[in-house]
N, C-alpha and C positions, 0 to 999 in steps of 0.2 A: 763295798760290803762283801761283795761273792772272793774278791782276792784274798781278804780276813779272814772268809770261812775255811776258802782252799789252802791257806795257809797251816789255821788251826786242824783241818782234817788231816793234813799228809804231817804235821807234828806232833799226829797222836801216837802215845804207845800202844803198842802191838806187842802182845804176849800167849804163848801158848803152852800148856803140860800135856801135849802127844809125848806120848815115851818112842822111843825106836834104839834100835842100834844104833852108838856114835858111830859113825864113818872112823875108822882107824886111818892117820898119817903120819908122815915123818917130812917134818921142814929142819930145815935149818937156820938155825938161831943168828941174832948179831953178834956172838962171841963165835961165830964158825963150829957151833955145837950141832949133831942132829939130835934132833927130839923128839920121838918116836910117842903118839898117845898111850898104845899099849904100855907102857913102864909106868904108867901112872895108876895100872889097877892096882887096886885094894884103898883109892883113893879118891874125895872124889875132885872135880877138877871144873873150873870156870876160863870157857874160854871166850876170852875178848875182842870183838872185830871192830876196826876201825878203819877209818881212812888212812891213819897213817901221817907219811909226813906233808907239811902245809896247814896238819888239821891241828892249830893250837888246842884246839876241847880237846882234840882226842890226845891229846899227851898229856895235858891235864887232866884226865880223865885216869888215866894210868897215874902218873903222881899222885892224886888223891889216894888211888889203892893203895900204893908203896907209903901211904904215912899211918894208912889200917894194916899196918905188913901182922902185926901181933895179932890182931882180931881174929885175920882170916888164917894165919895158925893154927890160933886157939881151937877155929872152927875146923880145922884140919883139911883145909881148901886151899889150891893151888891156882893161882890163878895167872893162865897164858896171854900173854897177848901178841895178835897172830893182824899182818898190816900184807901188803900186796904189794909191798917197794923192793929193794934193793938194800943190802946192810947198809952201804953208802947212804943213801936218801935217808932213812929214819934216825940212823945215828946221829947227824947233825941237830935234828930236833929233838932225842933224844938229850944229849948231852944240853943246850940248851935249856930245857926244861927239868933237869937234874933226876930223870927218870934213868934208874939201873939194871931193872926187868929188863933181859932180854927177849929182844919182841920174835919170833917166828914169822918167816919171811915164806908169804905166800903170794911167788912171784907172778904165777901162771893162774894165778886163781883158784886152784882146783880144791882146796879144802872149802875155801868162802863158796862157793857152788857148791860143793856139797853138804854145805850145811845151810844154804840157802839165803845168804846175807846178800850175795851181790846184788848191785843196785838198789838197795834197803836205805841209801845216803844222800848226798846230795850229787852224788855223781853216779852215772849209769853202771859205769865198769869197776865201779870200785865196791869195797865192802860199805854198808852201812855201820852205826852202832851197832855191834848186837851181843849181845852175852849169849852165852848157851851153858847150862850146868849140866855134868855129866857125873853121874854116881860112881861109887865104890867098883860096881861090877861092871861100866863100860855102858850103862844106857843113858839116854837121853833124857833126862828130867823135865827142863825150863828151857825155854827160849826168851830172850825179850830185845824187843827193838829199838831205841830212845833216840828218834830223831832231833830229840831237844840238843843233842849233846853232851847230857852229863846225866849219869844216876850217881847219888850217892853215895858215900860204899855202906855205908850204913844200910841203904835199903837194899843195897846189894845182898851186904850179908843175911836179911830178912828174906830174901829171896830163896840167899843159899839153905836157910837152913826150914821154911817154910817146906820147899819141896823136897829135902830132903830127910825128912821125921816120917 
Protein backbone atom coordinates (compact mmCIF):
# COMPACT_ATOMS: atom_id res chain seq x y z
CA UNK A 1 0.00 0.00 0.00
CA UNK A 2 2.70 2.75 0.99
CA UNK A 3 4.60 1.88 -2.70
CA UNK A 4 0.72 2.72 -4.43
CA UNK A 5 0.63 5.80 -2.42
CA UNK A 6 4.45 6.82 -3.25
CA UNK A 7 3.62 6.03 -6.55
CA UNK A 8 0.30 7.92 -6.86
CA UNK A 9 2.04 10.99 -4.87
CA UNK A 10 5.29 11.55 -7.25
CA UNK A 11 2.54 11.06 -10.43
CA UNK A 12 0.79 13.90 -9.31
CA UNK A 13 0.55 17.01 -11.50
CA UNK A 14 2.26 19.84 -10.33
CA UNK A 15 1.22 23.26 -11.85
CA UNK A 16 2.02 26.74 -11.08
CA UNK A 17 0.83 30.63 -12.55
CA UNK A 18 4.05 32.57 -10.69
CA UNK A 19 4.57 34.90 -13.63
CA UNK A 20 8.49 36.06 -14.11
CA UNK A 21 10.72 36.73 -16.86
CA UNK A 22 11.22 33.87 -19.37
CA UNK A 23 14.87 33.07 -19.12
CA UNK A 24 15.99 34.28 -22.84
CA UNK A 25 18.08 31.37 -25.07
CA UNK A 26 19.38 30.32 -27.96
CA UNK A 27 19.65 26.33 -28.76
CA UNK A 28 20.11 24.72 -31.71
CA UNK A 29 17.51 22.87 -33.52
CA UNK A 30 17.80 19.17 -35.29
CA UNK A 31 17.69 20.85 -38.72
CA UNK A 32 21.22 22.74 -37.34
CA UNK A 33 18.97 26.02 -36.94
CA UNK A 34 19.53 28.49 -33.93
CA UNK A 35 16.57 29.54 -32.30
CA UNK A 36 16.87 32.20 -30.22
CA UNK A 37 13.33 32.76 -27.69
CA UNK A 38 13.44 36.37 -28.17
CA UNK A 39 12.14 36.11 -32.09
CA UNK A 40 9.31 34.84 -30.76
CA UNK A 41 8.02 38.03 -29.17
CA UNK A 42 4.72 39.40 -30.15
CA UNK A 43 3.80 35.69 -29.64
CA UNK A 44 3.03 33.71 -27.35
CA UNK A 45 5.07 30.39 -27.09
CA UNK A 46 4.83 26.78 -25.33
CA UNK A 47 7.71 25.12 -24.52
CA UNK A 48 7.97 21.39 -24.21
CA UNK A 49 10.58 19.47 -21.91
CA UNK A 50 10.99 16.00 -22.20
CA UNK A 51 13.17 13.21 -21.86
CA UNK A 52 13.79 12.99 -25.16
CA UNK A 53 15.21 10.03 -26.84
CA UNK A 54 14.27 6.23 -25.27
CA UNK A 55 11.22 8.25 -23.88
CA UNK A 56 8.43 6.61 -26.34
CA UNK A 57 5.56 8.99 -24.25
CA UNK A 58 7.54 11.67 -24.95
CA UNK A 59 7.74 11.62 -28.73
CA UNK A 60 4.27 10.65 -28.49
CA UNK A 61 3.66 13.30 -26.64
CA UNK A 62 5.02 15.58 -29.47
CA UNK A 63 3.07 13.67 -32.28
CA UNK A 64 -0.08 14.06 -30.64
CA UNK A 65 0.78 18.04 -30.75
CA UNK A 66 1.77 17.90 -34.59
CA UNK A 67 -1.84 16.14 -35.43
CA UNK A 68 -3.45 19.53 -33.31
CA UNK A 69 -0.76 21.59 -35.58
CA UNK A 70 -4.21 23.66 -36.76
CA UNK A 71 -5.50 24.21 -33.31
CA UNK A 72 -2.61 25.60 -31.87
CA UNK A 73 -2.35 28.05 -34.93
CA UNK A 74 -5.52 28.93 -34.75
CA UNK A 75 -4.65 29.62 -31.16
CA UNK A 76 -1.67 31.48 -32.34
CA UNK A 77 0.82 29.30 -30.17
CA UNK A 78 3.98 27.94 -31.05
CA UNK A 79 4.90 25.27 -29.55
CA UNK A 80 9.09 24.18 -28.88
CA UNK A 81 10.13 21.14 -28.05
CA UNK A 82 13.51 21.39 -26.21
CA UNK A 83 15.17 17.34 -25.17
CA UNK A 84 18.85 17.35 -23.53
CA UNK A 85 20.37 14.80 -26.33
CA UNK A 86 22.36 15.29 -29.28
CA UNK A 87 20.50 15.91 -32.97
CA UNK A 88 21.88 12.29 -33.56
CA UNK A 89 19.95 10.59 -30.44
CA UNK A 90 16.38 12.18 -30.93
CA UNK A 91 16.37 12.18 -34.56
CA UNK A 92 16.30 8.41 -34.74
CA UNK A 93 13.22 8.53 -32.43
CA UNK A 94 12.10 11.17 -33.93
CA UNK A 95 11.84 9.80 -37.38
CA UNK A 96 10.56 6.59 -35.86
CA UNK A 97 7.71 8.08 -34.39
CA UNK A 98 6.90 10.32 -37.71
CA UNK A 99 7.41 13.44 -35.53
CA UNK A 100 8.69 16.69 -37.75
CA UNK A 101 8.94 19.55 -35.06
CA UNK A 102 12.37 20.14 -34.73
CA UNK A 103 13.23 19.55 -31.17
CA UNK A 104 15.91 22.26 -29.61
CA UNK A 105 18.83 20.42 -28.24
CA UNK A 106 19.57 21.41 -24.68
CA UNK A 107 22.71 19.61 -24.53
CA UNK A 108 24.38 21.10 -21.28
CA UNK A 109 21.06 21.46 -19.55
CA UNK A 110 21.17 24.95 -19.10
CA UNK A 111 17.75 26.26 -20.23
CA UNK A 112 15.95 22.93 -18.47
CA UNK A 113 17.74 24.52 -15.20
CA UNK A 114 16.62 27.33 -15.70
CA UNK A 115 13.47 26.89 -16.07
CA UNK A 116 13.53 24.38 -13.37
CA UNK A 117 12.39 20.99 -15.05
CA UNK A 118 15.47 19.03 -14.27
CA UNK A 119 14.96 16.06 -12.41
CA UNK A 120 11.09 16.66 -12.70
CA UNK A 121 11.33 12.87 -14.61
CA UNK A 122 12.14 9.72 -14.05
CA UNK A 123 15.72 10.41 -14.30
CA UNK A 124 17.62 12.78 -12.07
CA UNK A 125 19.69 14.64 -14.80
CA UNK A 126 17.31 14.67 -17.21
CA UNK A 127 14.32 17.08 -17.89
CA UNK A 128 10.98 15.88 -16.57
CA UNK A 129 7.42 16.49 -18.60
CA UNK A 130 6.94 19.90 -18.35
CA UNK A 131 5.35 22.61 -20.48
CA UNK A 132 5.88 26.13 -19.64
CA UNK A 133 3.62 28.85 -21.58
CA UNK A 134 5.08 32.06 -22.20
CA UNK A 135 3.18 35.31 -23.49
CA UNK A 136 3.10 37.72 -26.12
CA UNK A 137 5.60 40.12 -24.26
CA UNK A 138 8.19 37.38 -23.00
CA UNK A 139 6.78 36.51 -19.33
CA UNK A 140 6.12 33.39 -17.73
CA UNK A 141 2.38 32.50 -17.55
CA UNK A 142 1.93 28.55 -16.76
CA UNK A 143 4.19 25.80 -15.72
CA UNK A 144 2.88 22.18 -15.55
CA UNK A 145 4.63 19.01 -14.77
CA UNK A 146 2.78 15.62 -16.10
CA UNK A 147 4.77 12.85 -14.65
CA UNK A 148 2.02 10.54 -16.09
CA UNK A 149 3.43 11.12 -19.43
CA UNK A 150 0.99 12.47 -21.66
CA UNK A 151 -1.32 15.74 -21.53
CA UNK A 152 -3.53 16.05 -23.91
CA UNK A 153 -3.33 18.69 -26.44
CA UNK A 154 -6.63 19.36 -26.04
CA UNK A 155 -6.18 20.25 -22.40
CA UNK A 156 -3.04 21.57 -23.35
CA UNK A 157 -4.67 24.01 -25.54
CA UNK A 158 -7.19 24.73 -22.43
CA UNK A 159 -4.19 25.51 -20.52
CA UNK A 160 -2.88 27.82 -23.30
CA UNK A 161 -5.61 29.87 -23.54
CA UNK A 162 -6.99 29.72 -19.86
CA UNK A 163 -3.73 31.58 -18.81
CA UNK A 164 -3.63 33.51 -21.48
CA UNK A 165 -7.21 35.64 -21.44
Amino acid sequence: MAIVATMMWTARITASTATRTAPDFTLTDTSGHPVHLADYRGHPVVLYFSEGAGCQSCLYQMAAIEQRAADFKAAGVTVLPIVMNTADQIRSDMNANHVTTPFLLDTDGAVSRAYGTLGKGMHAGLSGRSFVLIDATGVQRWYGEYPSMYLAPADLLTQVRTHLS
